[in-house]
Every structure is written in C-alpha cells, then in structure tokens.
C-alpha positions as CSV (number, residue, x, y, z in Angstrom):
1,X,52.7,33.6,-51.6
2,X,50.6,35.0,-54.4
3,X,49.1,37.7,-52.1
4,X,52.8,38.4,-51.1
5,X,54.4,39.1,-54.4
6,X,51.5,41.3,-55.9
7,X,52.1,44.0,-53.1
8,X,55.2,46.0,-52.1
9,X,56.7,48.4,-49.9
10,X,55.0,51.6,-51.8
11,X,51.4,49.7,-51.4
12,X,51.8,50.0,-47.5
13,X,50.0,53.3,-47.2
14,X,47.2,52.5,-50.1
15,X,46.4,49.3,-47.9
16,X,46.2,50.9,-44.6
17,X,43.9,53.8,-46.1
18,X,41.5,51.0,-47.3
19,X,41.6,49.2,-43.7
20,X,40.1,52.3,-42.4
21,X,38.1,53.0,-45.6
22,X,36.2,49.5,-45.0
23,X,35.9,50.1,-41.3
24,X,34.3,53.3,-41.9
25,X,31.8,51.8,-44.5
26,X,30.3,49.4,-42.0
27,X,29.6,53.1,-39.8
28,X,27.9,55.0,-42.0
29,X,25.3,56.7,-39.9
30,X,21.2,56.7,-41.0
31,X,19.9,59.9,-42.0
32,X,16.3,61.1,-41.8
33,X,16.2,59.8,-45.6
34,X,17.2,56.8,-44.7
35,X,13.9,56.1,-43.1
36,X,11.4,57.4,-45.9
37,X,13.4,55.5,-48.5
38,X,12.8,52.2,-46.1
39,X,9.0,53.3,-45.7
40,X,8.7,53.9,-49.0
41,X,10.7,50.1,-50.0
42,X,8.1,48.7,-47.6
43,X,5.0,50.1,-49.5
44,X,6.2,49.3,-52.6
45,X,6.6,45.7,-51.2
46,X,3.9,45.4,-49.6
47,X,1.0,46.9,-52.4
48,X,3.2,44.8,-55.4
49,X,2.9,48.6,-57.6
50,X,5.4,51.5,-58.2
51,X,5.0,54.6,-55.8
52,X,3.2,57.2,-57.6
53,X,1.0,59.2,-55.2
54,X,2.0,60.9,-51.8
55,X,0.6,58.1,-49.0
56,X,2.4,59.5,-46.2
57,X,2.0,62.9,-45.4
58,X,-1.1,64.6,-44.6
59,X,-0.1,67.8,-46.2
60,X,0.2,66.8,-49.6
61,X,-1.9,62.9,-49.3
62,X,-3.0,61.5,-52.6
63,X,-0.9,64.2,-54.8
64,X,1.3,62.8,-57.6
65,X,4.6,61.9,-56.8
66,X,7.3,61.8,-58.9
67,X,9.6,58.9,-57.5
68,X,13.1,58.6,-58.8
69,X,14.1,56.9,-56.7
70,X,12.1,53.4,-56.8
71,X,14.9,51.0,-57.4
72,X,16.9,52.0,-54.8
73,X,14.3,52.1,-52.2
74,X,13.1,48.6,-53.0
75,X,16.7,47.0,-52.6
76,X,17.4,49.1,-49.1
77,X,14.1,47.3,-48.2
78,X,14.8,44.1,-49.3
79,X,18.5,44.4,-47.4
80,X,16.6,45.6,-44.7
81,X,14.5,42.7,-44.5
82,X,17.3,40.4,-44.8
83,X,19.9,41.8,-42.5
84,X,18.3,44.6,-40.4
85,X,20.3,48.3,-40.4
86,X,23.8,46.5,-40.0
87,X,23.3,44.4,-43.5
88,X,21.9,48.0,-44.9
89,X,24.6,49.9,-43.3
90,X,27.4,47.1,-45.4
91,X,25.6,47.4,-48.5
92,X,25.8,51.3,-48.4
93,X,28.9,51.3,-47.1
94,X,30.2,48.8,-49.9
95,X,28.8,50.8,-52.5
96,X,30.4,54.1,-51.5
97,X,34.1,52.6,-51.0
98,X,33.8,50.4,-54.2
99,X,33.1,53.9,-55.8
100,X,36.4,54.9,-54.4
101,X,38.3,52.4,-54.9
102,X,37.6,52.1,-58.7
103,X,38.0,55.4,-59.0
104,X,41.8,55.2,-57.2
105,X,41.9,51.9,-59.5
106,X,41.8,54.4,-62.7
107,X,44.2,56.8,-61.0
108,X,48.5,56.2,-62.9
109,X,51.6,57.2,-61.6
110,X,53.9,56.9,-58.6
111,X,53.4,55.5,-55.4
112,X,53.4,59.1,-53.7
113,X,51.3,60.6,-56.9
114,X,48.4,57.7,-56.1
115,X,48.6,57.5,-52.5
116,X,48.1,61.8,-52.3
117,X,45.4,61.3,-54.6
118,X,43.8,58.5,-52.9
119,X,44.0,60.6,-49.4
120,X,42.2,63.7,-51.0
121,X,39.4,60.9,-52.3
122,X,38.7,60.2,-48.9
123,X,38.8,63.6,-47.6
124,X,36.4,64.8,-50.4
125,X,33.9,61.7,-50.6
126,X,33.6,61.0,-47.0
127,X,30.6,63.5,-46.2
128,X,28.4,62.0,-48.4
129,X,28.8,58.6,-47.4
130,X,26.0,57.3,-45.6
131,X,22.7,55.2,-45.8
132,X,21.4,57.0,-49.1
133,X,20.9,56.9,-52.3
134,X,23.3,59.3,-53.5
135,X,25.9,56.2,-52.6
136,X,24.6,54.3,-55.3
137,X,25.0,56.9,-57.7
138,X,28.6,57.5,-56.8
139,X,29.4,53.6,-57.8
140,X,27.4,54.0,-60.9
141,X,29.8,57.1,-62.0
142,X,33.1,55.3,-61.4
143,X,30.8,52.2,-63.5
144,X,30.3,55.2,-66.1
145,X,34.3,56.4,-65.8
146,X,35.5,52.5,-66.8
147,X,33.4,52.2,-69.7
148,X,35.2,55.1,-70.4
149,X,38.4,54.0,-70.2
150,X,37.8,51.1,-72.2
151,X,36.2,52.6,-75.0
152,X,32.9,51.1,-74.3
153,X,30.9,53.9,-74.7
154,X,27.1,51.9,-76.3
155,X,27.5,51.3,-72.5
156,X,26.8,53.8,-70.9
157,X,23.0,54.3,-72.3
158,X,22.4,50.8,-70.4
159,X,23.7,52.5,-66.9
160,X,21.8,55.5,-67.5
161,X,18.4,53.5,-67.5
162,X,19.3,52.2,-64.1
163,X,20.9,55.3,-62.5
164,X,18.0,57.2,-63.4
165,X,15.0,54.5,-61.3
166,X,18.0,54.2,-58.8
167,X,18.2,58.4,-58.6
168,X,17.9,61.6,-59.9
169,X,22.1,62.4,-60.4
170,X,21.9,60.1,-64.1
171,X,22.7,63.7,-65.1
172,X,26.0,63.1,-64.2
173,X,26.4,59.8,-66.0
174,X,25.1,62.1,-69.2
175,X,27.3,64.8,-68.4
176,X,30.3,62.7,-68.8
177,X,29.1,60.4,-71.8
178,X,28.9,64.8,-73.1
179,X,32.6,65.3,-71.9
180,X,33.0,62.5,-74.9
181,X,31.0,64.6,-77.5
182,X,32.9,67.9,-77.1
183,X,35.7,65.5,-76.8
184,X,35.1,64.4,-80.3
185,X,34.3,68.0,-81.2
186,X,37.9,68.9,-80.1
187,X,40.0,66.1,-81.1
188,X,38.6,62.5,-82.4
189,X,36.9,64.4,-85.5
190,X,36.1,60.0,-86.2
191,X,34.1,59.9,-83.6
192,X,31.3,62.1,-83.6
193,X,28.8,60.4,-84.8
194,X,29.6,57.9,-81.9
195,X,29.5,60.5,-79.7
196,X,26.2,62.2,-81.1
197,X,24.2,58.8,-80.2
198,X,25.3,57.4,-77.2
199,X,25.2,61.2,-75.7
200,X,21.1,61.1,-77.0
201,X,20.4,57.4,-75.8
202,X,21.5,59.0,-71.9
203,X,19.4,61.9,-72.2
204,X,16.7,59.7,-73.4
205,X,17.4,56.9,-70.6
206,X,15.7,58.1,-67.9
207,X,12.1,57.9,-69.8
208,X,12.3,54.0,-69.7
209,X,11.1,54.7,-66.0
210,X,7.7,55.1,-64.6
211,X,8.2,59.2,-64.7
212,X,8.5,58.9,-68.4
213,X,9.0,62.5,-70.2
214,X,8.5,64.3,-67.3
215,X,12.1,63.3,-65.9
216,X,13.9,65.9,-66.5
217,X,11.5,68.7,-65.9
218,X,11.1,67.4,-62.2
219,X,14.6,67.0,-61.5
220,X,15.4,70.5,-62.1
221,X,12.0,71.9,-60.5
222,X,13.7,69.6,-57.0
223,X,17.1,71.1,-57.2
224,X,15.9,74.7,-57.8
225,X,13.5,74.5,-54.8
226,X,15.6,72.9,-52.5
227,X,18.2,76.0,-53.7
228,X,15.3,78.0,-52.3
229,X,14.7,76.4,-48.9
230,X,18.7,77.0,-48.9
231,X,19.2,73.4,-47.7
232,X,22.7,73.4,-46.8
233,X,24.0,70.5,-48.9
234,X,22.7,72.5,-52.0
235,X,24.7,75.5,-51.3
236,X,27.9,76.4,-52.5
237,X,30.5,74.5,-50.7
238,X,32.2,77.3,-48.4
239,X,32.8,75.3,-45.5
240,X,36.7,74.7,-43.9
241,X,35.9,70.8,-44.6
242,X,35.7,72.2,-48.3
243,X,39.1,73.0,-48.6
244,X,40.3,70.2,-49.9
245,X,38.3,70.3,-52.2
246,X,38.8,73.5,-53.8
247,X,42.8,72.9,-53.3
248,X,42.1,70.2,-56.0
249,X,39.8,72.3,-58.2
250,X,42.8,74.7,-58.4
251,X,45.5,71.6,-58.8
252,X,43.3,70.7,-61.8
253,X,43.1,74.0,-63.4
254,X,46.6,74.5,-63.3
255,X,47.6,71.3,-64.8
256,X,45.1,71.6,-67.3
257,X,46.3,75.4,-68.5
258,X,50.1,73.7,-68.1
259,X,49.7,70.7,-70.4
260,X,47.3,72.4,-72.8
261,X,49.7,71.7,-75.9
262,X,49.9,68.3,-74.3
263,X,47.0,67.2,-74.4
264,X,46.5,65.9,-78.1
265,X,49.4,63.5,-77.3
266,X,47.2,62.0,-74.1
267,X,44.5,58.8,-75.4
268,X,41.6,60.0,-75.9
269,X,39.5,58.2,-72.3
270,X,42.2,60.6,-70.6
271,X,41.3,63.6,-72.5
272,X,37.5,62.3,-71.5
273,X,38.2,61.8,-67.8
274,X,39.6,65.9,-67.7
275,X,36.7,67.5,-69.4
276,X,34.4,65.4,-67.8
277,X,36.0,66.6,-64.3
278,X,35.7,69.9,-65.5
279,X,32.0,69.2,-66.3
280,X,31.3,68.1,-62.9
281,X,33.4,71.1,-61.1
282,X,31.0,73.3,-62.6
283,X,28.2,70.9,-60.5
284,X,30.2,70.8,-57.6
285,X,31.6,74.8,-57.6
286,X,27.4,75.8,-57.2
287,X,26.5,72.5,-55.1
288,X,28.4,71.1,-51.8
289,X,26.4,67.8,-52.5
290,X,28.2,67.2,-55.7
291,X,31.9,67.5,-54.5
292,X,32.0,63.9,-54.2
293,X,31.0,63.1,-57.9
294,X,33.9,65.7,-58.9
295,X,36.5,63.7,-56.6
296,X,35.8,60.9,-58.3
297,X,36.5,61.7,-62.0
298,X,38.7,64.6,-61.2
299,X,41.0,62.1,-58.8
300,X,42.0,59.9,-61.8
301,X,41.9,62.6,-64.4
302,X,44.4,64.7,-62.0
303,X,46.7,61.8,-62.3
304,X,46.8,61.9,-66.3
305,X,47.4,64.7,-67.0
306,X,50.5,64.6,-64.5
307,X,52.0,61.8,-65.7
308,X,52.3,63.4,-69.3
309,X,54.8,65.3,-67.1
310,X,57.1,63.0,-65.8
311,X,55.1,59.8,-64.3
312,X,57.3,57.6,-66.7
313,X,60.5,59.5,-65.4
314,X,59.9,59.1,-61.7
315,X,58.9,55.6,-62.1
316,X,61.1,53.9,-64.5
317,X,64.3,53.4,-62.2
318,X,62.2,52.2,-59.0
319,X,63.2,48.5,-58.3
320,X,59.7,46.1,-57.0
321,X,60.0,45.3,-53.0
322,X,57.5,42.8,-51.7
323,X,55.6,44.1,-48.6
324,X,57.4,42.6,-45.3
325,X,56.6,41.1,-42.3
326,X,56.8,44.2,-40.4
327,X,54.4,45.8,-43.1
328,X,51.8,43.1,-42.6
329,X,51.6,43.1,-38.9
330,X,51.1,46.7,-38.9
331,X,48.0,46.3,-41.9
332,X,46.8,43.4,-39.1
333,X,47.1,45.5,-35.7
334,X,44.8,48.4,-37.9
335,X,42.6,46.0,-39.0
336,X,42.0,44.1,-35.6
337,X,41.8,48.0,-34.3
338,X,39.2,49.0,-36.9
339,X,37.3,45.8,-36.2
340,X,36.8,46.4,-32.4
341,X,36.0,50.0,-33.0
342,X,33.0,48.9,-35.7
343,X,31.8,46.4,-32.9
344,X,31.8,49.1,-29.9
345,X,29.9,51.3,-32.7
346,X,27.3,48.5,-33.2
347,X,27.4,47.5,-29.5
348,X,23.9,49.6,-28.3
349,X,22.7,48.1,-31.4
350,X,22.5,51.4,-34.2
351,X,21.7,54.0,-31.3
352,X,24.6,56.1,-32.0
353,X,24.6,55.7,-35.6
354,X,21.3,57.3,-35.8
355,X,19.3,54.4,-36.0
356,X,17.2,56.1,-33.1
357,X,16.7,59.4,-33.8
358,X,13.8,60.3,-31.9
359,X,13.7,58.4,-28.4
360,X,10.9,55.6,-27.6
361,X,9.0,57.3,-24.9
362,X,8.7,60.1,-27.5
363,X,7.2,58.0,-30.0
364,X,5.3,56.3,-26.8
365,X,3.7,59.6,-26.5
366,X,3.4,60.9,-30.1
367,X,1.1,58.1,-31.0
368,X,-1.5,59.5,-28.0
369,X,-1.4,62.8,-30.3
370,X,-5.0,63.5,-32.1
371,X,-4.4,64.2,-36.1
372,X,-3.0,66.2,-36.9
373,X,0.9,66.3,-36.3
374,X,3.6,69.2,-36.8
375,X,6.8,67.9,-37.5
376,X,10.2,69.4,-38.1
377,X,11.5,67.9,-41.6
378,X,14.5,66.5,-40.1
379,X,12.3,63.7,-38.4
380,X,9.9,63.3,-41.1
381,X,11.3,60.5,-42.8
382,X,12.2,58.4,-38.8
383,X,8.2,59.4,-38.1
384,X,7.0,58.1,-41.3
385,X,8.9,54.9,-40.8
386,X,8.5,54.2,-37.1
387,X,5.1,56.0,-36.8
388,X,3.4,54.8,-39.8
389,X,-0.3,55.2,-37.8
390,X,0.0,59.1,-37.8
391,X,0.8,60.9,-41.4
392,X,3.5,63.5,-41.0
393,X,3.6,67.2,-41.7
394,X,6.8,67.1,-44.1
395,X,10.0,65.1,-44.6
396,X,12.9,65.6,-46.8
397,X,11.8,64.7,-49.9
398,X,11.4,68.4,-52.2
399,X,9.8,66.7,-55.0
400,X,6.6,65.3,-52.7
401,X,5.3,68.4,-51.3
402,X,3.8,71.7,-52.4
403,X,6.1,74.5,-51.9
404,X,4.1,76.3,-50.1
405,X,4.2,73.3,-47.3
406,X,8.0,73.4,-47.8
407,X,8.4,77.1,-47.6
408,X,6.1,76.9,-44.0
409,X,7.9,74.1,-42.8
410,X,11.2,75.4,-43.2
411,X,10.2,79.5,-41.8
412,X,9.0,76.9,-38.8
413,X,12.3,74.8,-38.0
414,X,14.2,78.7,-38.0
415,X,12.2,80.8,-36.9
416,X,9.6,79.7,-35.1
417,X,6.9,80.8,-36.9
418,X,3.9,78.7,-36.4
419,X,0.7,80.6,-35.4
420,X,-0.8,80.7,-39.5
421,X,0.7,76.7,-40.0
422,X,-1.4,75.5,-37.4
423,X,-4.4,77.0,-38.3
424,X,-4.3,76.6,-41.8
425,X,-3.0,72.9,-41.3
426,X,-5.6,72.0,-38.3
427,X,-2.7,71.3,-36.4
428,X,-3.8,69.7,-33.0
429,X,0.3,68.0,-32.2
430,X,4.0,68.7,-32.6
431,X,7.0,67.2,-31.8
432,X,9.7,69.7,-32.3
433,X,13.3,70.0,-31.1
434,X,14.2,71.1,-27.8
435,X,15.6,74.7,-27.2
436,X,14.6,76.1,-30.7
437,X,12.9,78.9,-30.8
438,X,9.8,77.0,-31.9
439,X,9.5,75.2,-28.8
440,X,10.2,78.1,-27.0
441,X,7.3,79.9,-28.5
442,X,5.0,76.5,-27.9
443,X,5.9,76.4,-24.4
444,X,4.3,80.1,-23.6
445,X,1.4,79.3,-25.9
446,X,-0.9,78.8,-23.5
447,X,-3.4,76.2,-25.8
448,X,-0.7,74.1,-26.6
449,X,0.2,71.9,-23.5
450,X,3.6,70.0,-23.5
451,X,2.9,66.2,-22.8
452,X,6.6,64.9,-22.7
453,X,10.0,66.5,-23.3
454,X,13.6,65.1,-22.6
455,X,16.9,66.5,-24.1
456,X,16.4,66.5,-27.5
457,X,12.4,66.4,-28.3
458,X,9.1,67.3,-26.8
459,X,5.6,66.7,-28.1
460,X,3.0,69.5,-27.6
461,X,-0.7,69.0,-27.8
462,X,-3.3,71.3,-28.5
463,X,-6.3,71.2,-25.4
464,X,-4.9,68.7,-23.1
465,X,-5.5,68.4,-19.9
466,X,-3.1,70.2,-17.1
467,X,-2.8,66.6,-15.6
468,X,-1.2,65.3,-18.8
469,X,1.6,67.9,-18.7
470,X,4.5,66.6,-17.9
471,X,8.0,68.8,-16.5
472,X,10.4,66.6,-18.3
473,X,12.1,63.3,-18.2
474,X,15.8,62.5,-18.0
C-alpha cells in the first residue's frame, strides 16, 4: 500500500528506465584493466604491503610505481574472492547506477523535465560503465554533489582522502569543492573563508596516501602521456555517440546566458551545482573519458536553472495519480524480461562479457613461450592476471612504464613496427592480434615461427622448430 501511494502515473517512465539501468549494471563487460587491477588486489593481498614497485612487467620490473589506485584494487579483489566476476560485475555495476540515480535524485522539476534529463544521464554515462575504477569515482562525485546540496561542505575534504587511494579523478571532487570558492567570490561574500579551507584541505587530501606530495605531479605526467599515445578515451569527444552530450553542453550554455540576472535569486548549492558543471565541461570538452563526470553535475544543475523559469508554474496545477495496475504489470513484464536477458548474458559463464579475452589454448601455448614475451597492451592486464608465470611487455597502466616502452608499444599495435622492440627487448615470444599488420609482418619473418593462431590471437616464437608450427585452429 505504502509502495503504491509513493509513486504515480508521471513515475512510470523514471521506473522503467531504472529496470533497465539495474539490468544493465549486472552486464557491465571486464576490460583489460579490469584484470591488472585484480592482479594487482591479489599481490597486495597476498605480500600484506602497499604496491609500490613495478612486479609485473619485464620492461619496467622493480621501477617505482606510483599506485593510485590501491583501495580500489584491494576491494575488486576481495569481491572477487568472495563472489567471482558476477559479485565484481554487481558491485561495479551498483556503483555506477547509484551514481546515477543520486544524481537524477538532485535533479527538480516536472515529470517530463526529470524523466528527459534522466534519459540523457544514461545516454551520456553509459560508456564508461564497466568493471573499473573510474565507476567508483563517479559515485564519489554524486557523494561530493550532496554534501553540496546540503551545505556540508567540511565534508568533502573527508571524500577527497578516499577518492584519491581509490583513483586519480579526486581532482574532480576538488574542482567542485572550487566551483564553491568562486561561488563565494561571486555571490556568498560570508563565505569565503569557508570556501578558502575546505577548497585547500581537497588539494591537500590526496597526500594522506602512500604517494604523498608527489600526487599531483604524477597525475598530470599520466594524463599528458596517455594524450600522447592518443588513447582514444583521452581525446576530444568527436564521436556520433557524443552528441548527446554536446546537445547538453549547448542546453547548459544557453540557460546559463538566459537566467544570468537570475541567478542571485537561485540558493546558493544551485549556483554551486552550475559552475561546478561548467568546471567539469571544460574536463569533458578536451577528454571523452570525462563526459560522464559532467553528466552527472551538469544533469541536476540543468534542472535548476530551468525551474527558475517556470518549474513552479508547470507543476503547481498537476493533481497526484497513484501508479495502476496496468502500470505495474508493464514495470513487472521489463523486469522479468531484463532478468532472463542478464541470465542468457551470464549463461557461458562471463565469456561474452569479456571475462575471456584471450582463448585457453592460447594461454595453453603462451606459457610454452621462452622469456621474453611481446604483447599488445590491450591484453596486458588479462596476461598479467591469468599468466602470472611470464611478465608481460606492457599493459594499460601509463603511470607504470617508461615512455619510451609506451611509445614502442603503441608504434607496434598500429603499425607494425617491431624489428628495433625485439632486439632491444630480447624479445624471444608474442602473442599479437590476428590480421594486424603486426602479425602480418611476423608471419613473413622467417625467425619467428607461429606456434598457434585461431580467430582472434596467434603466438609467434622466435627459433622453433618447423614441427611446432601450427596452420591454425578453429
């Protein structure tokens, strides 16, 4: 009965999203960092101490590493342990639609106004959900954005220390607590002083972490490298998938230059939740990776600033209907849909949700390779977790390797170019990917000898016999 009377007719559409939202969340597919942030759990678990040298490459072995990412890795272990990749797979998955759904929670206005915005949240999160830590940080944002909103701001100092041994993006979480400075600046003349300290506790948050004063130096050294390599998810996002999200960039803009007078009138975590979204679309404009953050404060700051328009207006006259039957057998039939789609997903058990990347008779026949192994950095992180008796070449972690290494790996995975990597590397295996122009160019090399190759991979050794060539399998 209770359950009844709190929704109504104008809910149907929120609650039908979130069906599919919490569907999706138990599919999130594994990534190649899913596996080094496992690997690394597992060391950490296993030796009792903090990760602070390289132990599982042979490229960059015994070199300082700067881990920022600790905390995280130790609980995906620890879920790991507990539940396998399905438990890990709910605990990401949680994470990431919890991030939504308190940022939708934060969104005002009509029915239509908060079901819009909650569509473009899924359209504009939904790429970067998936079995890494950048899921974690989204939740701690939308932990950041409600400390906001209720003027708990000594807060957010205590978040910052966890985001930043949980991941590198605290800078976010000290971005916003700065939207609240130039807030101050601009407005709330009172609260400056506020402002001044809680914005200096952030900055100074992540040194209570085993990186200490050399957080912040690192960070930026990762992100301009990886800018570098031109990793996709740190370009600019250009993409047709990014239309959205540029569509509400422009939304934003608008209402902001519209409502400027306005905006005095509007409490003061509103006029917080705008700049801070117009922080963060300076992140996101540069970096596809960030569009998710933006969606998050920008979705319930969008929503503010349009209901100093006419959100009281359009909502004042609208009698309360409970949700019917008819609207509760149609949540049911999507949810008992959703729930035999997750179950065919999980059915081969993780295959197609990339818990398999690499296929077992190629791992059978990597671990006959002699040391040392080429690998593409795509399967780094699956190698160093299901391979742990050979050290890779490189994985995707820019912070762990020299950028020379990175530079040579990633000229490699494009191009092909291998001849000066495997003599200066003593390269004697590889497993790259098949039909790239690498593996075309190892297949005419006549001192590399292909050992095993099916759809997707073949492993190349240097000096084998003709007799353990293989043609192919499958």
């Amino acid at each position: 009965m209770q359950l009844h009377a709190r929704f109504s007719d104008d809910d149907l559409i929120s609650i039908l999203i979130f069906i599919v939202l919490a569907a999706f969340a138990c599919m999130l597919p594994a990534q190649n960092d899913t596996f080094l942030h496992l690997r690394s759990g597992m060391h950490m678990w296993q030796t009792g101490s903090f990760l602070l040298t390289e132990p599982f490459s042979h490229t960059a072995y015994g070199t300082e590493l700067h881990n920022h990412w600790w905390l995280t890795q130790l609980v995906f272990y620890g879920v790991h342990s507990l539940g396998g990749p399905f438990l890990l797979t709910l605990f990401a998955g949680a994470c990431a639609l919890a991030a939504v759904a308190c940022s939708w929670r934060l969104v005002r206005g009509p029915w239509d106004v908060r079901a819009v915005l909650l569509a473009w949240l899924v359209i504009t999160t939904a790429p970067s959900w998936s079995i890494r830590p950048q899921v974690v940080s989204l939740l701690l944002l939308t932990i950041v954005l409600y400390l906001i909103a209720r003027n708990r701001l000594w807060g957010l100092p205590l978040v910052c220390v966890v985001w930043a041994n949980a991941h590198g993006l605290v800078i976010f979480g000290v971005a916003v607590a700065g939207a609240a400075l130039l807030e101050a600046l601009l407005w709330s003349r009172h609260e400056i002083k506020r402002a001044t300290l809680v914005v200096a506790a952030c900055v100074a948050a992540p040194t209570v972490s085993p990186l200490g004063w050399s957080y912040w130096p690192q960070i930026l050294s990762t992100v301009s490298l990886a800018r570098e390599l031109q990793i996709q998810e740190y370009q600019m996002p250009l993409r047709l998938q990014d239309i959205p999200f540029w569509a509400g960039l422009g939304a934003l803009i608008v209402l902001t230059i519209l409502q400027r007078r306005r905006l005095a009138a509007l409490e003061r975590a509103d006029r917080i939740l705008l700049l801070g979204a117009l922080v963060l679309a300076v992140a996101a404009v540069t970096t596809a990776r960030n569009v998710a953050f933006f969606a998050v404060v920008a979705a319930p700051a969008l929503s503010r600033v349009w209901a100093a328009r006419q959100t009281v207006a359009a909502s004042a006259g609208r009698r309360f209907r409970p949700l019917g039957a008819l609207g509760w057998t149609l949540c049911l039939m999507v949810a008992v849909g959703s729930a035999i789609m997750v179950f065919q997903r999980w059915s081969d058990p993780g295959a197609r949700l990339g818990w398999e990347p690499v296929s077992k008779e190629a791992l059978v026949a990597l671990r006959e390779c002699p040391d040392r192994l080429f690998n593409e950095m795509l399967d780094g992180g699956y190698l160093i977790w299901s391979l742990p008796s050979h050290r890779v070449f490189v994985d995707g972690r820019m912070e762990a390797y020299p950028p020379e290494v990175l530079r040579a790996s990633r000229q490699a995975d494009l191009f092909g170019d291998y001849e000066a990597i495997f003599r200066d590397y003593g390269i004697n295996c590889a497993i790259v990917t098949t039909g790239t122009p690498l593996y075309s160019k190892l297949a005419t090399d006549r001192s590399m000898t292909k050992t095993f190759a099916d759809a997707e991979r073949a492993v190349f050794v240097r000096g084998a016999s003709t007799s353990e060539s293989i043609a192919g399998h499958r």
